[in-house]
C-alpha positions, 0 to 999 in steps of 0.5 A: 643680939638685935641692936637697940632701938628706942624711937625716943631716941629720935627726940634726943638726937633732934634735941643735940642739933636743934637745942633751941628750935620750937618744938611745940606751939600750943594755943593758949588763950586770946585777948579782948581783942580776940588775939590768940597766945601762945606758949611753946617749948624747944627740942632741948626743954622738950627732951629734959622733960619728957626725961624727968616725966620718965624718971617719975613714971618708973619710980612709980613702977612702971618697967618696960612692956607695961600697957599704958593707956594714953589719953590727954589732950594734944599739946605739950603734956601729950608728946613729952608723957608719949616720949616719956613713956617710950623712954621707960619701954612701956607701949602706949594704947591710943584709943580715939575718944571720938568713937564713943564710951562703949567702944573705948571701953570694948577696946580697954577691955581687949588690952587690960591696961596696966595703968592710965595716964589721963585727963580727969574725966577719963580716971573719973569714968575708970574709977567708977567702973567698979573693977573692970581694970583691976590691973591698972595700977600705974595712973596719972592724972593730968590736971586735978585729981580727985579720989581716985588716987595715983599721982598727978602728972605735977608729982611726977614731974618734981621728982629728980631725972637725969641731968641734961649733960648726964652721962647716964642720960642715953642710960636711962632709956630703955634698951628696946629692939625694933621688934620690941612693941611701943605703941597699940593704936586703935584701928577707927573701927568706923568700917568694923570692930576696931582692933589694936594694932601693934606698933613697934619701934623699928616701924615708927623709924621706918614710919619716919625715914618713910616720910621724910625721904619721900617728901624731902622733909628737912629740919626746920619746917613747921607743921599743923598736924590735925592728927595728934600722933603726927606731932610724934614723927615731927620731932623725929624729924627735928620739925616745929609742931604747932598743935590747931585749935580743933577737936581731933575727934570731929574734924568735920566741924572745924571752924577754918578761921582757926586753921587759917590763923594759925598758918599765918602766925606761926608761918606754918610750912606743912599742914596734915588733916583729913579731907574733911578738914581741908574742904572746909579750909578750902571753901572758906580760903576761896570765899575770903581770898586767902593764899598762903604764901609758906605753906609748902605742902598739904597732905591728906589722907583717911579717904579719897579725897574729893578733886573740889578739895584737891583744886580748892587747897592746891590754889592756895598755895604757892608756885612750889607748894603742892598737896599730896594723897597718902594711901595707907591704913593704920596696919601700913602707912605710908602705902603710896602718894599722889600729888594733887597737880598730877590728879588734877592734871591727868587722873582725875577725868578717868576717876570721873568716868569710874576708873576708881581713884588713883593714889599713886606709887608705891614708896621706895620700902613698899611692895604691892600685889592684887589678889584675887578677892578672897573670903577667910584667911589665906595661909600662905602667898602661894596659895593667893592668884595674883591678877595682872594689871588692869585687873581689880581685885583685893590689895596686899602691902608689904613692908617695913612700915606694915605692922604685923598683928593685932593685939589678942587678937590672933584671928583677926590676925591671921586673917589680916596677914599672909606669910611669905617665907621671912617677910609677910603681907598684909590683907588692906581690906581694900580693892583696886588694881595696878595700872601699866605705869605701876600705879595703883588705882582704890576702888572702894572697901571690899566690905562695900563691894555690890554684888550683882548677877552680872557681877561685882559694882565697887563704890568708887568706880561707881559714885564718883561718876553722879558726884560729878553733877553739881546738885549732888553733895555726896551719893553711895552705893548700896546693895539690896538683897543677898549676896551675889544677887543684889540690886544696886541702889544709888543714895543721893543727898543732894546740895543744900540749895536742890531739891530735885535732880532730874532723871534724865541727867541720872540716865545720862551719868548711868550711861557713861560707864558699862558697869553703871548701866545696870541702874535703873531709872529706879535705883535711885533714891534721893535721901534728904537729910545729911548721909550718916557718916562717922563724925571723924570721918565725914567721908566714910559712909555707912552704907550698912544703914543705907542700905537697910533703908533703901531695902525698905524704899525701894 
């Protein structure tokens, strides 16, 4: 029989060391003077009540393996209901709220819920929709709830759990394997169809040991997580979470202020967001002066990150802090990491020159492999060519931090995985190619690669060459035409204070790379607005619009 395994259980061992850490920090409100409050909770208060929460959620009904759609707010109510809910076996669906209404509800729609457990506004746009869950029975309500009925997240807190020194309390939890499906989190699907991936118990551990062995995390550290499940590996790894003033789903609009706050009250030791939300920290500390004397490591990930940011945030750390790159994907993170002093150091100049952008070596439990690029699905490992270093191409990962399907979703999963006898691998939809040392090098989206007579362009062996030129905030790569007959167009928006760049200065950044040489001095457009990006992900692009546009310009 497969040993039990309850990512919950995490939360219980952490709460038995730690009683009386902070577990939780949550802004609250601010006085007249403008000063920030805050409540907080400890390991030990946030472990009983997340058990009580569990004992009220399985009085309702709720049994092991029930689909439970999670969406409250990221603070205390949010990590004691998800431990909750993993304490009573159910798997929690995690959808990102920013990608829209008609998205969220394609995604509900592939999971058929069993219940929500939600803000008002969310039973309130559930209940109106006229039957579309008709099996979702089990709904809580965090805050008031109006006609929907269910029970409020208060109700099911007053009911009787087990008592913090009850010998039934590790009883109460249910008996999950690692095989055992604890989580469906939602893919952005700013690149595509967002998917369900299936998180299971044994992947959020191996997730966590990831993590913390990698980059030596021990107990008592505080973190700012600008991701709302980072909370969740913090208390697995006995770390204070002090939850930031921001909307999660527009990091491109953070106001710095707030997150600068919040590291120097709370002594903040760890911070992770997105590059969107570290550029603009990073802009803000340098015009102000700031440095965080704490503040031991910055992570980023989501996208490449620009090396402005990397330089802009290394320098307000400490002699011993850094900032380090995780690659990785919703299917499989974390995939391999980067530090920003070795990217600025010795990788950065060949990015520069359209080497593509190097995110490091693959973690201790992680193989890589680059495969020939491939359209449909590959049925085994066997029938894949692997390319050898130096040679781009598509990247596979394989794992215990690799989840292995996509809920009902059986073709996208075969798709997305290739067997390999006892273990499988999965398809990143990424391109790049292993270096002599090991290292492995992003060259763009397969999705985004141009296709030429002259053969294939990728994104980033292409744009950070021009993005080198300081009147360009940001340019893409596009394709006009028809696949493998395209014309590659470079769109540029240009910083706020140009209005023009020059074409010889285009020429000669054309001129640096072979590949780059195949643009002509009239393959460049400059669009002059903001490039469409997706609003949680200022990075990504959307050069399918672009490159409907450009099709019309040029």
């Amino acid at each position: 029989m497969a040993d039990v395994l309850n990512i919950a259980a995490t939360l219980t061992a952490t709460a038995a060391r730690f009683p009386d850490q902070t577990a939780v920090v949550v802004p609250q409100s601010r006085d007249r003077s403008g000063c920030v409050t805050y409540a907080d909770l400890s390991f030990r208060q946030l472990d009983v009540l997340s058990d009580r929460l569990a004992a009220g959620l399985k009085r309702m009904g709720i049994s092991p393996l029930a689909r439970i759609v999670l969406m409250v707010r990221p603070g205390i109510e949010f990590m004691a209901l998800t431990y909750a809910l993993f304490k009573c076996g159910a798997v929690v669906v995690l959808i990102d709220p920013g990608m829209g209404t008609s998205r969220v509800f394609r995604c509900l729609d592939q999971v058929d819920p069993q219940g929500f457990v939600a803000i008002p506004a969310v039973h309130a746009v559930r209940a109106m929709s006229f039957g579309r869950f008709p099996n979702a029975r089990f709904n809580v309500t965090v805050g008031r709830r109006w006609f929907w009925g269910g029970k409020t997240y208060h109700e099911i807190f007053e009911g009787e759990g087990p008592g913090e020194d009850s010998p039934d309390k590790l009883a109460s939890m249910a008996p999950t394997v690692a095989t055992d499906a604890a989580a469906i989190i939602f893919t952005s699907g700013s690149t595509g169809p967002a998917k369900g991936v299936v998180y299971e118990h044994g992947m959020f551990a191996a997730q966590v040991e990831a993590l913390r062995d990698g980059y030596n995390i021990e107990p008592g550290g505080v973190d700012l997580p600008g991701f709302p499940l980072f909370a969740l590996f913090n208390a697995a790894m006995g770390v204070t979470t002090v939850i930031p003033e921001m909307d999660p789903t527009r990091p491109a609009q953070v106001n710095p202020a707030r997150i600068v706050e919040a590291i120097e009250n709370r002594q903040v030791t760890q911070g992770f967001g997105s590059p969107a939300i570290w550029n603009r920290v990073g802009r803000y500390c340098e015009q102000h002066r700031i440095r965080f004397p704490k503040l031991r490591r910055v992570f980023s990930a989501g996208a490449p990150v620009p090396v402005d940011v990397l330089r802009r945030m290394r320098a307000t750390l400490p002699s011993d802090g850094e900032m380090y790159t995780p690659y990785g994907a919703t299917e499989a993170l974390p995939v391999c990491s980067i530090s920003a002093t070795e990217v600025l150091a010795r990788t950065a100049q060949q990015t520069a020159r359209g080497a593509g952008t190097c995110v490091g070596k693959p973690f201790p439990q992680v193989r890589v492999k680059i495969i020939a690029i491939t359209d449909g699905p590959i049925a085994l490992l066997g029938a894949a060519r692997e390319l050898p270093a130096g040679q781009i191409g598509e990247i596979i990962v394989s794992g215990p931090i690799v989840t292995r399907e996509y809920y009902r979703r059986p073709e996208a999963t075969a798709a997305a995985k290739i067997p390999d006898g006892d273990r499988f691998w999965h398809r990143m939809g990424d391109v790049g190619y292993l270096d002599a040392e090991g290292a492995l090098w992003f060259c763009g989206r397969k999705s985004h690669v141009v296709e030429t007579a002259d053969g294939p362009m990728f994104t980033e062996c292409v744009e950070p060459i021009f993005n080198t030129h300081p009147a360009i905030g940001r340019c893409a790569l596009v394709g006009v035409g028809q696949k493998p007959h395209q014309t590659p167009v470079i769109v540029l928006e240009l910083e706020p204070r140009n209005a023009y760049i020059s074409p010889d200065d285009l020429r000669r950044l054309a001129s640096a790379h072979p590949t780059t040489h195949r643009i002509g001095s009239q393959q460049f457009l400059v669009y002059y607005k903001s490039l469409p990006v997706d609003v949680r992900h200022n990075i990504k692009i959307n050069r399918e619009k672009l490159a409907v546009w450009a099709a019309r310009e040029y």
